[in-house]
Each structure stands twice: as structure tokens, then as C-alpha cells.
C-alpha positions, 0 to 999 in steps of 0.5 A, a space after each residue: 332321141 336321135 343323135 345329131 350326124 357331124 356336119 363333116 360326116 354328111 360329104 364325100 368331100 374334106 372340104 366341102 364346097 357348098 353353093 347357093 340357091 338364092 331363091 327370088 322374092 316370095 310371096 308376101 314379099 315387096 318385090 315379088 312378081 306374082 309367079 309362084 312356078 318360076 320360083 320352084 323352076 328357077 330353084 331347081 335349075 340352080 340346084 340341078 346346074 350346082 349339082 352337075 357342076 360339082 358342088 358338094 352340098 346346097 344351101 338355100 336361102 330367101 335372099 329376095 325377100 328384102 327388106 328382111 324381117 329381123 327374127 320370125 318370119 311370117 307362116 307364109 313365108 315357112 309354107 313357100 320355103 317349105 315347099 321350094 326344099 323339098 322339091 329340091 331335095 327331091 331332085 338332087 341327091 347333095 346335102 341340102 341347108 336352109 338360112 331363113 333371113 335375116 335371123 329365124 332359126 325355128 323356122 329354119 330348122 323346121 323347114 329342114 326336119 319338113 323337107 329332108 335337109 340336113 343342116 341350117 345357118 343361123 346368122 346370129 346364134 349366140 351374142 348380140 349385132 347391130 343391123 340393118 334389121 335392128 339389133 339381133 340377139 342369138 337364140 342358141 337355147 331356143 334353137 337347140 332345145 327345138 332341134 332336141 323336141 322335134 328330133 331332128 338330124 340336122 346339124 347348125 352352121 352359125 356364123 362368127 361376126 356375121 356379115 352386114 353387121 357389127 358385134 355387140 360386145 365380144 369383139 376378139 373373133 377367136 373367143 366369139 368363136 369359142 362361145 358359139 361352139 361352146 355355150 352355144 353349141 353349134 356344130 360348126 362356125 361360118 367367117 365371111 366378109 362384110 357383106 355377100 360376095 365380099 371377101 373373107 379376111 384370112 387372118 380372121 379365119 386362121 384365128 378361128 381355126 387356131 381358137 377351135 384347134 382342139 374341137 371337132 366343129 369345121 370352120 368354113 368361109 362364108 363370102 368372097 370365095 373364088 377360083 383364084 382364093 379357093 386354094 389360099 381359103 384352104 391353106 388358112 385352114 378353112 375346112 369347107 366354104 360355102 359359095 354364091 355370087 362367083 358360081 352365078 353368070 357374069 359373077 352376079 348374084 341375082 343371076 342364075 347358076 353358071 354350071 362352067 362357073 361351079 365346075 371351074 371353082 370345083 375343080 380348083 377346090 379339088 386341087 387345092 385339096 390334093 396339094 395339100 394331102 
């Protein structure tokens, strides 16, 4: 069986910047515009334009295909998806991750073991939340388990009190925290704000990082991620940050990758880090 590689052990960086492709809507999906090749082109640009920028790593999501099914995704959807990462694999040498919305962590794993990725965020690992979708429960003994039978090096970033929605039950983020790497054994939690591009609430962050002081699992800050915070998100204690709306054109998160945007925020990020080695 192969042993699972620490998330932070896969970037040349100690804090890790990460960018979003956010891909269009998919086959199958309401908004979908019919054009399959623009879907791969419009990736790869975005993956190409993180890369040159600077950016540490990729996550790449099906953020088009509103609204989102609330756990299992259809096979088409795995099959698109698929194909989408491993073309962008291929063409960049970055680490790359995948988020299957709203909540599908088979799937996810399963397209990052097909396609040479190394990590996947699942939105609701462990615990209960109250959606858009519905209520979500974490699958944490599925995901796992599935990571174990397919022999996958591929670690799990889940997010703490997702955004767009509301915890059921443990409300204090620390503990939620603790449970998610714990019982659930994540190799690492995501904060964010309340929504995309919102922006994460220090105070939670610095409670997370306090509550996992003695666990090696990194804490990155999942939304709202600027040039102006990159360097306050750090000094919280954030161990990396994963970013989307302010690395896009106009600061839009539908528009395309920005690469002055990525090599601005990078750069920042690095001289954060540096001031505080």
C-alpha cells in the first residue's frame, strides 16, 4: 500500500500559494454552451497563465456546474472532469487538486488517482451542514477507505465550517477542527469566508492553527485571499492559501486568469514569507 505523501512535503514553498481553475459549465450542466474544446482551452490557459505567474499549486473545480448536485455526481460529469486534469497535468509541472462540487469525494479522489493529481478538497468531510444543496453529511469512512482500496497518493485538504453554509452541531471552529484531522483523518483543513471570494476571518484562522499546534496537518485559508491580506493571512499562522476571484481579470471570478494578478499576489506572498523567517 502506498504511503500517503504530507501535503506540505509536495511544494517547494512553506507556504503554498494555490490557484483556481475554475472550469465552465459541463456537459449535463444547465449553462452549458455546447463547446467541449473551449472547456480544455480555456483550463489549460488558466493553468498555463497560474503557472508562469507563479503560483505554487492548482486546484481545479467544477465551479460552472450550478446548481450542484449535493453528493454523487453523475458519470459524465467524472468522465469530463477526468479528461479536463489530465490534460492539465500534463501541461504544467505544479501540483494539481480537484474539488468535485458540491460534496463528491469518490469522485474526486477518483479523478486525482486517474489523472496524476495529488490532492482533492472535500467540502464536508466529517460532521453535518446545512446548504444550498440540502444537508451534507461528511463521508470521511468512505473517502478514506477508497483512498486505502485504490492506492492513491493523494493527500485530503477538507474544509472546517465550509463556506455557503451553516454547521450542524459542533459549532466551536477549534474542535470542528480537531475532529476533521483526528477521527476523520484529513491531512490537512481549509477556513474560508462565507461564500467565494469572501474574506476569511483571522480570528478563526489563528483558533485553528492554535487548536492543531501539536498536529502536523497545515491550515490554509480557503477565500477572500489578497495582495493587501496575503501577508496578515500568514501572520494568523495560515500555512498556505488557496486563491481564486483576486488572481482573475477585473477581480471577477468567472473571468479568465490574470497572470500580472498571480505574479503580483506571489510576490507578495513571498515577501510576507520572508519577513517572517
Amino acid at each position: 500500500m502506498t504511503e500517503v505523501t504530507p501535503f506540505a512535503d509536495r511544494f517547494e514553498a512553506n507556504r503554498p500559494v494555490l490557484g483556481m481553475v475554475h472550469l465552465p459549465p459541463l456537459p449535463g450542466a444547465p449553462a452549458f454552451d455546447g463547446d467541449r474544446a473551449a472547456i480544455r482551452e480555456r483550463a489549460l490557459e488558466d493553468a498555463c497563465r497560474l503557472e508562469d505567474g507563479g503560483i505554487d499549486g492548482i486546484v481545479l473545480e467544477n465551479f460552472g456546474d450550478a446548481p450542484f448536485y449535493p453528493e454523487s455526481v453523475p458519470p459524465h460529469v467524472v468522465a469530463e472532469m477526468t479528461a479536463v486534469a489530465s490534460a492539465v497535468t500534463d501541461a504544467v509541472d505544479v501540483p494539481v487538486g480537484i474539488n468535485v462540487l458540491r460534496n463528491d469525494a469518490e469522485a474526486a479522489l477518483s479523478i486525482a488517482a486517474a489523472a496524476g493529481a495529488e490532492f482533492v478538497r472535500v467540502n464536508v468531510h466529517v460532521g453535518t451542514a446545512a446548504t444550498d444543496q440540502g444537508v451534507l453529511e461528511g463521508q470521511a469512512h468512505e473517502t478514506v477507505r477508497l483512498r486505502d482500496r485504490i492506492d492513491a497518493d493523494v493527500a485530503i485538504l477538507a474544509d472546517v465550517h465550509v463556506k455557503h453554509a451553516t454547521p450542524i452541531g459542533e459549532t466551536d471552529i477549534g474542535r470542528a477542527a480537531l475532529e476533521t484531522v483526528g477521527r476523520g483523518r484529513a491531512d490537512g483543513v481549509i477556513v474560508s469566508g462565507s461564500g467565494t471570494g469572501a474574506e476569511t476571518s483571522l480570528e478563526e484562522v489563528e483558533r485553528v492553527t492554535d487548536a492543531l499546534a501539536d498536529r502536523e496537518a497545515p491550515v490554509l485559508i480557503g477565500s477572500g485571499v489578497t495582495r493587501e491580506t496575503v501577508g496578515d493571512c500568514f501572520g494568523a499562522g495560515a500555512s498556505g492559501a488557496i486563491v481564486g476571484t483576486a488572481l482573475k481579470a477585473d477581480g471577477e471570478t468567472t473571468n479568465p486568469v490574470s497572470r500580472e494578478r498571480v505574479e503580483s499576489l506571489v510576490d507578495a506572498a513571498r515577501t510576507a514569507g520572508s519577513s517572517d523567517a
